[in-house]
N, C-alpha and C positions, 0 to 999 in steps of 0.2 A: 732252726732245723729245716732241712731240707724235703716240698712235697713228697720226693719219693721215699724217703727215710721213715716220713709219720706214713705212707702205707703200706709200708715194710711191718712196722711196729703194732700196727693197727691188724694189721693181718696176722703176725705172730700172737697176740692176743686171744684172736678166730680160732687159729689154731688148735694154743695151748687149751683154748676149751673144749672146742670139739672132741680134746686127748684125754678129756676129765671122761664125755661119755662115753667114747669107745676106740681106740686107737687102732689102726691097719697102719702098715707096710707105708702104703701108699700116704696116709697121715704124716708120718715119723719122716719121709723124703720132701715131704713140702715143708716140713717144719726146718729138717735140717737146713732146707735150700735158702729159708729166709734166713737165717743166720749165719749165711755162706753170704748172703749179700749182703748182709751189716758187716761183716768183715772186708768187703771191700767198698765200703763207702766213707770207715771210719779210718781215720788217719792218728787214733792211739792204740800202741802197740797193744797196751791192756787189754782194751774192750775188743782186737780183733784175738786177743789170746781167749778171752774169756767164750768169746762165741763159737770159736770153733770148737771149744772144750765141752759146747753144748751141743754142736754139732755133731760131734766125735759120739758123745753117751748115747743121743736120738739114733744113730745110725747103727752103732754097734746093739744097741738094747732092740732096735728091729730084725738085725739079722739073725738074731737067736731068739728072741719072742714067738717068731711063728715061724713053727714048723714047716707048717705048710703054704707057701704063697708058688707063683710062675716065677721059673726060672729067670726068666727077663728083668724080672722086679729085684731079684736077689741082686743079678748081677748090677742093677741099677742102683740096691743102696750098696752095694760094693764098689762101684768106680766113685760114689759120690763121698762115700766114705775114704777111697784112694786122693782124690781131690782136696781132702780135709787134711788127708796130714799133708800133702804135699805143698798146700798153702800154712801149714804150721813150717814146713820146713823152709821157706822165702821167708816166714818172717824172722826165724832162729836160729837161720842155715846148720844146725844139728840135723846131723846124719842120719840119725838113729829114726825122724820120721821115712826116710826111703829108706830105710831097711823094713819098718812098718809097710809100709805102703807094696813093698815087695812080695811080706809073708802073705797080704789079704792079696795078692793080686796073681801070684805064681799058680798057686793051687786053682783057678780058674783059668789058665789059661789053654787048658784044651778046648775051651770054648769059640776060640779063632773067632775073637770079641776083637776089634780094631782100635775101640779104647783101653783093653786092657793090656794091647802089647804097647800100647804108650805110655801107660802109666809104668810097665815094667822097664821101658826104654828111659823115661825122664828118672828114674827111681837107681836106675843102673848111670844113668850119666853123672848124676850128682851123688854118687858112691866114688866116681872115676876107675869104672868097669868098660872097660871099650869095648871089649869082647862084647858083653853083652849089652851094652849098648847098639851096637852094631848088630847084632843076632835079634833083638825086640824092634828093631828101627826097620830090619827087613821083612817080617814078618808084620808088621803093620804097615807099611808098603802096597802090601799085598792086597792091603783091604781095602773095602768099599769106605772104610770112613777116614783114610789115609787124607791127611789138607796139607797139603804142601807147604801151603802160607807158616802154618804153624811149625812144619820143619824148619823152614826159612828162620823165622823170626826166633824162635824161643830160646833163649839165654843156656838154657841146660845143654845144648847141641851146640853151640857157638864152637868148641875145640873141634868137632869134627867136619867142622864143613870144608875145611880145604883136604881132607880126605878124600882120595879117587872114589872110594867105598861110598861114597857120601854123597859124590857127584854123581855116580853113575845110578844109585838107587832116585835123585832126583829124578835125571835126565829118562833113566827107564818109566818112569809114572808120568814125565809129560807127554811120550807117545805113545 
């Protein structure tokens, strides 16, 4: 086993007790995040199903837990929870996680959140929604958390890069 795995594990441990005496928002998103990174350390399908499935409960049992937390925090176990299904959906390529990932991700999206019009961009590309792929792609553009690199590289976008649409939303973000 790998050093960083045993303090992965070691740490998920910390966690899960610290959840025995009193669990917050902010507990449930560190918990989720380590078993977000035993999903990509492990190479059986299994155990990356199993974790994000653990994943999945931690985040959604936060978002309705409390009532009351900062906006910020919501939206943070909300993209992490968009993240979850959307690496369910790389490992199962089923659809039906980006249609998930869509429902939690639409209704926030008057928040002109720049991860959330990528989640609803990647969620719409791998539906094969151009339109709105194209509509979430410029609208995250726009934002201050727009990474080009990640336009460039990410397999979900691959059909539209020889799009003029596609070039020009580049081309416009690099001056």
């Amino acid at each position: 086993m790998r050093e960083n795995t045993k303090q992965i594990i070691q740490r998920i441990g910390e966690t899960d007790q610290a959840y025995l005496n009193e669990n917050t928002p902010q507990l449930a998103l560190e918990r989720a995040d380590l078993r977000l990174q035993l999903v990509m350390i492990s190479d059986l399908r299994q155990e990356q199903v199993h974790f994000l499935q653990e994943a999945v409960v931690l985040l959604e049992q936060a978002r309705i837990e409390f009532a009351e937390m900062p906006f910020d925090l919501y939206i943070n176990l909300s993209l992490h929870l968009a993240k979850t299904y959307m690496m369910f959906y790389e490992i199962t390529q089923e659809q039906r996680y980006a249609i998930i990932t869509q429902q939690i991700m639409k209704p926030m999206s008057k928040a002109e959140h720049g991860d959330i019009y990528f989640f609803l961009a990647y969620a719409s590309a791998v539906k094969k929604e151009p339109a709105m792929t194209r509509h979430w792609l410029i609208k995250y553009s726009k934002t201050q958390s727009c990474d080009l690199e990640i336009l460039n590289e990410h397999s979900a976008f691959d059909s539209f890069r020889e799009e003029l649409w596609f070039s020009q939303l580049i081309q416009a973000k690099l001056h």
